[in-house]
N, CA, C and O atoms as a DFTB+ gen file, in Angstrom:
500 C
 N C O
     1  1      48.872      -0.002      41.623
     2  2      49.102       1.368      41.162
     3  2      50.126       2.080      42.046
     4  3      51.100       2.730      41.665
     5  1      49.688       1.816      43.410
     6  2      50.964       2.899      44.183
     7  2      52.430       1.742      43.937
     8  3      53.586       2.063      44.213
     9  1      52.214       1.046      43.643
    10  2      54.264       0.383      43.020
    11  2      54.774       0.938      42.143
    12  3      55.959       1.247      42.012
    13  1      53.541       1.178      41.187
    14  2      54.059       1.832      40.102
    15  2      54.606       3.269      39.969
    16  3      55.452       3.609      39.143
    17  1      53.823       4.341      41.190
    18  2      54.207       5.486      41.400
    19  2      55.457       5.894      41.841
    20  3      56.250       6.763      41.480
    21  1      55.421       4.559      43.223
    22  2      56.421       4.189      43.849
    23  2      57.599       4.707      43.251
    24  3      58.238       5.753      43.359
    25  1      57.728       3.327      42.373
    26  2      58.727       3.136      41.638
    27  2      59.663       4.026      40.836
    28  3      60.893       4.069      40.863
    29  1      58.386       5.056      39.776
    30  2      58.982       6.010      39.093
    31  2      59.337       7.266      40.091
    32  3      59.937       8.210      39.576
    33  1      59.089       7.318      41.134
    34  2      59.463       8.280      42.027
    35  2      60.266       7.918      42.323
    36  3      61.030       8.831      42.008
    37  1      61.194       6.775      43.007
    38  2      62.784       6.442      43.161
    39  2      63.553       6.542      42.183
    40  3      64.715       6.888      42.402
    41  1      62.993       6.189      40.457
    42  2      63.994       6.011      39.749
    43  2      63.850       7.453      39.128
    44  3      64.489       7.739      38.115
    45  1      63.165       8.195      39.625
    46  2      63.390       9.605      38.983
    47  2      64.456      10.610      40.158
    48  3      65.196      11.529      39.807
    49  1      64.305      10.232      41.231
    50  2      65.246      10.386      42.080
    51  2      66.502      10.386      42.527
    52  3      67.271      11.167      43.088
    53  1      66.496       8.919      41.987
    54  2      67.998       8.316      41.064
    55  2      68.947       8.982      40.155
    56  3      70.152       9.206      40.263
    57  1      67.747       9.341      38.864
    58  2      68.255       9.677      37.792
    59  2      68.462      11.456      38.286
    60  3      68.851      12.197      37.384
    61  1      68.289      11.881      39.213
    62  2      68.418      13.726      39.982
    63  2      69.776      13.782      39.859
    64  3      70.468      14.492      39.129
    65  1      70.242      12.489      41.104
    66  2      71.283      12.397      41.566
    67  2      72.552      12.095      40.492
    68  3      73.570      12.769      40.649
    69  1      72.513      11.116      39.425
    70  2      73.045      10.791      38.805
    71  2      73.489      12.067      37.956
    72  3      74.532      11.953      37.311
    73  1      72.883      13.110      37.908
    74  2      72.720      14.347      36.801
    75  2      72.816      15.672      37.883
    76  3      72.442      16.831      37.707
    77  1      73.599      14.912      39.310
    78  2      73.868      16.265      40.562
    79  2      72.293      17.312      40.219
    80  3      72.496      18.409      40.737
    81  1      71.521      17.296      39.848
    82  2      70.037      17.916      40.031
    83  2      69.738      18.159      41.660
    84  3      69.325      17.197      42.308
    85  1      69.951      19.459      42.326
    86  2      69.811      19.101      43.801
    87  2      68.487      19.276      43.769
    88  3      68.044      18.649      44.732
    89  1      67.569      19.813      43.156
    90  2      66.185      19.930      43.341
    91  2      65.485      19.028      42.765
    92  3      64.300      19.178      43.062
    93  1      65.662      18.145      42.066
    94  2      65.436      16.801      41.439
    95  2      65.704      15.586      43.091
    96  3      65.082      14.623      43.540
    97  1      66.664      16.173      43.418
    98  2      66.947      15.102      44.737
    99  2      66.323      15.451      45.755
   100  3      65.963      14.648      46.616
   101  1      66.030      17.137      45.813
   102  2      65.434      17.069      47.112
   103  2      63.368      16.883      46.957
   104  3      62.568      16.605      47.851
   105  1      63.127      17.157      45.570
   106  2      61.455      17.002      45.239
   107  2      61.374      14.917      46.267
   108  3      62.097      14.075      46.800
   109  1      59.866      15.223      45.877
   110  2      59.537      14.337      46.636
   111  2      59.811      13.502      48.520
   112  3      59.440      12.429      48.997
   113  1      60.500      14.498      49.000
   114  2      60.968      14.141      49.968
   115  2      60.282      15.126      50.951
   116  3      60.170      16.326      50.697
   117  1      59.709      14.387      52.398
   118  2      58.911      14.995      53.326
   119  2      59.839      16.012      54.022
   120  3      60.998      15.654      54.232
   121  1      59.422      17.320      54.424
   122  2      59.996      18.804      55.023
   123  2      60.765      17.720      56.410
   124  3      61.895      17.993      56.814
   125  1      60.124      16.761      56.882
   126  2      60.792      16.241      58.376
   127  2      61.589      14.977      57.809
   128  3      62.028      14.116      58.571
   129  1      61.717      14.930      56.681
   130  2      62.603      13.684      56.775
   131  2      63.687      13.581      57.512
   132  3      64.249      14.467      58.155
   133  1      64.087      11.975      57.349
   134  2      65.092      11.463      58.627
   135  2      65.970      10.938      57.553
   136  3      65.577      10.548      56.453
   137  1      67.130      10.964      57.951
   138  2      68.009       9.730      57.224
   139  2      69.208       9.682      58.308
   140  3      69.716      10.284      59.255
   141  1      69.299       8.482      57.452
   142  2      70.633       7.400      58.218
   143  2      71.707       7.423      57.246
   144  3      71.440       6.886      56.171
   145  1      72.716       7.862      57.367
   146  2      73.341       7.895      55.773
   147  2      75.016       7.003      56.357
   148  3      75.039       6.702      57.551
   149  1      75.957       6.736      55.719
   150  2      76.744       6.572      55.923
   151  2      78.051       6.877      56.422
   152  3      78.607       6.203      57.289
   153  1      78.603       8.020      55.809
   154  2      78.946       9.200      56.736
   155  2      78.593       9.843      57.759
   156  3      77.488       9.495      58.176
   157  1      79.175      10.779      58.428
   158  2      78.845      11.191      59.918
   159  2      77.640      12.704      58.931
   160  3      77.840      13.376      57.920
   161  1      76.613      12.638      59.816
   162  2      76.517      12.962      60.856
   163  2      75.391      11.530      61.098
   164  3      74.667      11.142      60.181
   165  1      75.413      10.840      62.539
   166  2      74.400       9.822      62.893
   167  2      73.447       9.690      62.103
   168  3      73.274       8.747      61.331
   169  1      72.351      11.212      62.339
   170  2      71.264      11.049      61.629
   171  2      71.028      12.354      60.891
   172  3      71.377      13.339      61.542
   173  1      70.465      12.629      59.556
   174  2      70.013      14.161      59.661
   175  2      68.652      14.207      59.923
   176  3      67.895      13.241      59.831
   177  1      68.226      15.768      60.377
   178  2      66.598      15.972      60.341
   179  2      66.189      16.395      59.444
   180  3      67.204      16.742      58.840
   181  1      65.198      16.702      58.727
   182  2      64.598      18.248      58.227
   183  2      65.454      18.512      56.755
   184  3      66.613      18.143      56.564
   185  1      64.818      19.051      56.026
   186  2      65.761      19.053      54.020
   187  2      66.412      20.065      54.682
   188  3      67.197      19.136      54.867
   189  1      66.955      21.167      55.308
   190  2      68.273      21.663      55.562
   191  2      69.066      20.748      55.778
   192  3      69.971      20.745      54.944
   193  1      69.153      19.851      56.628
   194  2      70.374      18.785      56.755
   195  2      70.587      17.632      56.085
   196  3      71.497      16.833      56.306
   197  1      69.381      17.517      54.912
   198  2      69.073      16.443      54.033
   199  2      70.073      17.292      52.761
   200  3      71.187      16.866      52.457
   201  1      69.687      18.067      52.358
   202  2      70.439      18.600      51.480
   203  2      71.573      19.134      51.623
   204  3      72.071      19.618      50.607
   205  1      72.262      19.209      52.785
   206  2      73.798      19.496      53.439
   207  2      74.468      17.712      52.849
   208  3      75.372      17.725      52.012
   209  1      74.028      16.571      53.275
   210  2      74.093      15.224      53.369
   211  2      74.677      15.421      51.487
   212  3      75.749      14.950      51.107
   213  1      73.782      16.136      50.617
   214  2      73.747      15.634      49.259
   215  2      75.122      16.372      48.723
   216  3      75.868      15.847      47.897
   217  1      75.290      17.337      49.164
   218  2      76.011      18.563      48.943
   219  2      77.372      17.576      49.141
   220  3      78.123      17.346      48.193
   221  1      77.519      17.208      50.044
   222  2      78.825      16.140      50.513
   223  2      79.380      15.299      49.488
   224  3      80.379      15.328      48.769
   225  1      78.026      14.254      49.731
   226  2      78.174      13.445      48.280
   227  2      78.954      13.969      47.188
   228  3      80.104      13.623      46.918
   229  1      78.153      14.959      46.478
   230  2      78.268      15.627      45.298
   231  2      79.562      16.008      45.451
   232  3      80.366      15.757      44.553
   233  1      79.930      16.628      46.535
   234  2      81.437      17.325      46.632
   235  2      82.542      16.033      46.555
   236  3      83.702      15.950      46.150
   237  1      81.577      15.067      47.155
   238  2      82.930      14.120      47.214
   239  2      83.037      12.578      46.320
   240  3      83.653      11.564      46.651
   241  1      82.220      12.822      45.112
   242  2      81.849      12.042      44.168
   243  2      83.090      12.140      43.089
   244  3      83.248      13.311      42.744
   245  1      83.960      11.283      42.498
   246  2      85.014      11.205      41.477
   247  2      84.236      11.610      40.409
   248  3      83.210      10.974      40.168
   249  1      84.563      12.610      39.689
   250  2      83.736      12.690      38.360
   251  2      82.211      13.013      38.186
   252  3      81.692      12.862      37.080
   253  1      81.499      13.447      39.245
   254  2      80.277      13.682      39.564
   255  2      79.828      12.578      39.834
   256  3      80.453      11.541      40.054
   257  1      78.444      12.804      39.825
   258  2      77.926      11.412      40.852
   259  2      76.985      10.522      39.347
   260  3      75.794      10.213      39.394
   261  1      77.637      10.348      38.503
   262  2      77.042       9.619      37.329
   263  2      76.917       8.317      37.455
   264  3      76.228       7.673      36.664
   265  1      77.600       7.732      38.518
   266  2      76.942       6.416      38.702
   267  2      76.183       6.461      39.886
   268  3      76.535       6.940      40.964
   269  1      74.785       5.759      39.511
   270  2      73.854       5.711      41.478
   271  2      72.713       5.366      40.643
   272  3      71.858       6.108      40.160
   273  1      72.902       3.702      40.537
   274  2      71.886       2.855      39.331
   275  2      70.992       1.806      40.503
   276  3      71.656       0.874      40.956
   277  1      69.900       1.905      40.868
   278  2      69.176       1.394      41.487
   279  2      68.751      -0.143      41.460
   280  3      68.151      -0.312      40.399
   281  1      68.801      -1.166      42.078
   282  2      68.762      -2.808      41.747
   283  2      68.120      -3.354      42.703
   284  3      68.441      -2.947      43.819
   285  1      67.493      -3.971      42.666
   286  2      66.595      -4.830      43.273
   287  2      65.660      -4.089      44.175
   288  3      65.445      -4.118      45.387
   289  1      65.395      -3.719      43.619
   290  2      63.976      -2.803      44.696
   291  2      63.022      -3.591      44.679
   292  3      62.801      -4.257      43.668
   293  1      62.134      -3.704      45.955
   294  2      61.537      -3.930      46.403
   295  2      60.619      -2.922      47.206
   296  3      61.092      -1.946      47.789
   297  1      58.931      -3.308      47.189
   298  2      57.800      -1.975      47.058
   299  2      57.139      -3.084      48.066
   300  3      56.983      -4.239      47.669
   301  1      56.778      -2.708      49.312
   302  2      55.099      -2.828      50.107
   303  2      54.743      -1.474      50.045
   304  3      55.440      -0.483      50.263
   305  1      53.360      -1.579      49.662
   306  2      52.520      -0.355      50.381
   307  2      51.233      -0.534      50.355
   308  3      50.703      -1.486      49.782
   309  1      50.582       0.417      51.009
   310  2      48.986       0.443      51.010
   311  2      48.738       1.447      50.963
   312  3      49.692       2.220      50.880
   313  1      47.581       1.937      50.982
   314  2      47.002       2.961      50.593
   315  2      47.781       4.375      51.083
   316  3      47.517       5.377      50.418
   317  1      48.692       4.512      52.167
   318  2      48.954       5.844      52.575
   319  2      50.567       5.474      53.113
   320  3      51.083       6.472      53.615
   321  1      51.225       4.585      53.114
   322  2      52.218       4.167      53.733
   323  2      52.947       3.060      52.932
   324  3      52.356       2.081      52.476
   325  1      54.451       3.316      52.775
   326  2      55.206       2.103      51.928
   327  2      56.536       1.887      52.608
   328  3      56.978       2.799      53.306
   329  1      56.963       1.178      52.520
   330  2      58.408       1.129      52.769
   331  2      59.155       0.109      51.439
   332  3      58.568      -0.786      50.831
   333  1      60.418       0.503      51.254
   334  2      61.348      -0.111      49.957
   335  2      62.402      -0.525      50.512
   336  3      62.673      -0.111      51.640
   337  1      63.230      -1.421      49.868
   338  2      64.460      -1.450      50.019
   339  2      65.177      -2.212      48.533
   340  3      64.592      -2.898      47.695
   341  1      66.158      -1.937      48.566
   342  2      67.216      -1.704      47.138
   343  2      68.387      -1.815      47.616
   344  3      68.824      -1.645      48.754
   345  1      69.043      -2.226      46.295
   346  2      71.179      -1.891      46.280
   347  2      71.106      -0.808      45.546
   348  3      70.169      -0.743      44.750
   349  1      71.829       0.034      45.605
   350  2      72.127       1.037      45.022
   351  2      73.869       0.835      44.396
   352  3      74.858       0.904      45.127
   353  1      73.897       0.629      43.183
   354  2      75.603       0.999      42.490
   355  2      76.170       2.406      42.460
   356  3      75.796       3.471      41.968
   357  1      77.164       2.026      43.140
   358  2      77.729       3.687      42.857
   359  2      79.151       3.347      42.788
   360  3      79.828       3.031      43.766
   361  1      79.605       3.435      41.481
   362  2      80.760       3.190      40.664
   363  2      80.947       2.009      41.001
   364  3      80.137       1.194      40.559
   365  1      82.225       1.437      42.016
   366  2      82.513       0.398      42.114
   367  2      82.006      -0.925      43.369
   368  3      82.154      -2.129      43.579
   369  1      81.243       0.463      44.031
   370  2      80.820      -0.700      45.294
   371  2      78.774      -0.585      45.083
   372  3      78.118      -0.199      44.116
   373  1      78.403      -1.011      46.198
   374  2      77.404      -1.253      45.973
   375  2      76.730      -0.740      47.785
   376  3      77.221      -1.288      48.772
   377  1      75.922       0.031      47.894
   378  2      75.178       0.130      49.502
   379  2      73.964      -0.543      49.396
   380  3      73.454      -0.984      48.366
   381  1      73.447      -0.601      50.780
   382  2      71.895      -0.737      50.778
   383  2      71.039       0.598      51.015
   384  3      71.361       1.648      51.572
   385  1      69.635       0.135      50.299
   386  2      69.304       1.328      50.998
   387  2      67.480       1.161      51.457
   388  3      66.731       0.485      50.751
   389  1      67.048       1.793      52.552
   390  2      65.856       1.399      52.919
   391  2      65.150       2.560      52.925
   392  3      65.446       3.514      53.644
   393  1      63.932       2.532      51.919
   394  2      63.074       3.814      52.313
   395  2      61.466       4.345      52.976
   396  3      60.499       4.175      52.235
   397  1      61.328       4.716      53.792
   398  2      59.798       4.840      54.308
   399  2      59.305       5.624      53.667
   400  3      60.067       6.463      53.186
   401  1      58.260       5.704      53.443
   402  2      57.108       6.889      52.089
   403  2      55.816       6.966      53.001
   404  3      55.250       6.106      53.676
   405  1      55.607       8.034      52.823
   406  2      53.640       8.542      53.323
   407  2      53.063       9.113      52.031
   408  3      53.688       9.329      50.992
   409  1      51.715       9.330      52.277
   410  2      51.341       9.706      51.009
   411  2      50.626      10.824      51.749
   412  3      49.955      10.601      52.757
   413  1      50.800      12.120      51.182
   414  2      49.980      13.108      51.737
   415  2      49.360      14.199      50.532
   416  3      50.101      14.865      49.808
   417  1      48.077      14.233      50.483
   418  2      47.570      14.500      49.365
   419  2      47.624      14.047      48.223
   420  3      47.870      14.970      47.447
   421  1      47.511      13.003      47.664
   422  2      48.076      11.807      46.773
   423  2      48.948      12.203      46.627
   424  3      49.102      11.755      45.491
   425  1      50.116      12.936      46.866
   426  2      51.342      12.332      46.486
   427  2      52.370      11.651      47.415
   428  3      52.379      11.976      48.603
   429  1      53.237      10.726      46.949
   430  2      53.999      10.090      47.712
   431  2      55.136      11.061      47.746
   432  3      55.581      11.876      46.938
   433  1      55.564      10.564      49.382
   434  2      56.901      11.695      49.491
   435  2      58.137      10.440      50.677
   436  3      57.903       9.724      51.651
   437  1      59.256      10.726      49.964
   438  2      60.101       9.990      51.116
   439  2      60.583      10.928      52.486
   440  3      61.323      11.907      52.384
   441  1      59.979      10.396      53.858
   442  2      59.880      10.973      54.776
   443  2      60.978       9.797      55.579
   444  3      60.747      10.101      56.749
   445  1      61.757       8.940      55.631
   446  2      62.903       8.342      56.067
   447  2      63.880       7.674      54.705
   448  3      63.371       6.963      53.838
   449  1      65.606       8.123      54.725
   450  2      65.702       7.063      54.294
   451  2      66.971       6.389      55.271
   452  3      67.238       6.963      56.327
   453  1      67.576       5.411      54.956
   454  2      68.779       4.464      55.768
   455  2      69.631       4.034      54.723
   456  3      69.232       3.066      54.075
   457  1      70.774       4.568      54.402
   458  2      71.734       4.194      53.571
   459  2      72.956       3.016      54.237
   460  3      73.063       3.023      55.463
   461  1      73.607       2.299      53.658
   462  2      74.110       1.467      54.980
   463  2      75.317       0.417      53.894
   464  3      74.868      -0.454      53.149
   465  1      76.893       0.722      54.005
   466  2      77.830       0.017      53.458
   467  2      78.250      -1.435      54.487
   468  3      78.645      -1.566      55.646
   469  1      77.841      -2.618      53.077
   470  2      78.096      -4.222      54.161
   471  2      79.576      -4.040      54.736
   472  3      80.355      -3.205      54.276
   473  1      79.900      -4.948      55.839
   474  2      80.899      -5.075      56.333
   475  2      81.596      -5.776      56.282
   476  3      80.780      -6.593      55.856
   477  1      82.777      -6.513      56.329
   478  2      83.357      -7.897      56.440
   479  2      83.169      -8.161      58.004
   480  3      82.266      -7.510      58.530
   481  1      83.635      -8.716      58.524
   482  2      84.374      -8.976      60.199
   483  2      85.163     -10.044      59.886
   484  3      84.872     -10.864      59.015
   485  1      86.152     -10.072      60.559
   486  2      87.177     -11.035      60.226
   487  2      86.587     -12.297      61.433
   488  3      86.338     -12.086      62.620
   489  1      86.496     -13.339      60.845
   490  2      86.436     -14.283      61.849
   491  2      87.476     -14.793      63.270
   492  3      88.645     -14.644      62.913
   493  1      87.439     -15.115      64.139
   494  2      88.281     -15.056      65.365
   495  2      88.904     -16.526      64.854
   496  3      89.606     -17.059      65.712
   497  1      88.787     -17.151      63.801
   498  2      90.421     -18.328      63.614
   499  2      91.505     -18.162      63.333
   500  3      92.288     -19.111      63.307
């Protein structure tokens, strides 16, 4: 049952973002969340700097942010605690992304996430 909650809580999250909804993006997410995002700043704290993070995006999305299609997710959890991880599409490339969840008062809320673009490295031959 909590995969299933899980679940429709990311892909409703998804679908916020996809439709620039900032209150669609910021529901479900814990008052102390953390994220790791890709852009500067290191880390944010707290939905003031979580929703500064989205604001960016949004500002700096070609055409709004209509692509951000969720793939391969993956759900552990137990009774009060989950963590996920997923690709996320967004237009032409693809990130990772990792999320921690608590459950406080049955509902689940994302209280970390870690966004993260692969790298090449050129080999030393």
């Amino acid at each position: 049952m909590n995969d299933h909650q899980i679940r429709a809580l990311i892909e409703g999250w998804a679908k916020s973002v996809r439709a620039k909804d900032m209150d669609g993006v910021l529901a479900n997410h814990a008052d102390d969340i953390v994220m790791f995002d890709v852009p500067m700043p290191l880390q944010s704290r707290g939905m003031e700097e979580y929703r500064k993070t989205w604001e960016l995006f949004f500002d700096h999305s070609p055409g709004g942010a209509g692509s951000f299609d969720v793939t391969e997710l993956r759900i552990v959890a137990d009774q009060s605690v989950a963590y996920c991880h997923a690709i996320v599409k967004i237009f032409d490339s693809q990130v990772r992304i990792t999320l921690g969840l608590r459950k406080e008062k049955e509902q689940w809320l994302i209280a970390h996430e870690h966004h993260s673009y692969p790298i090449e490295l050129e080999s030393g031959e």
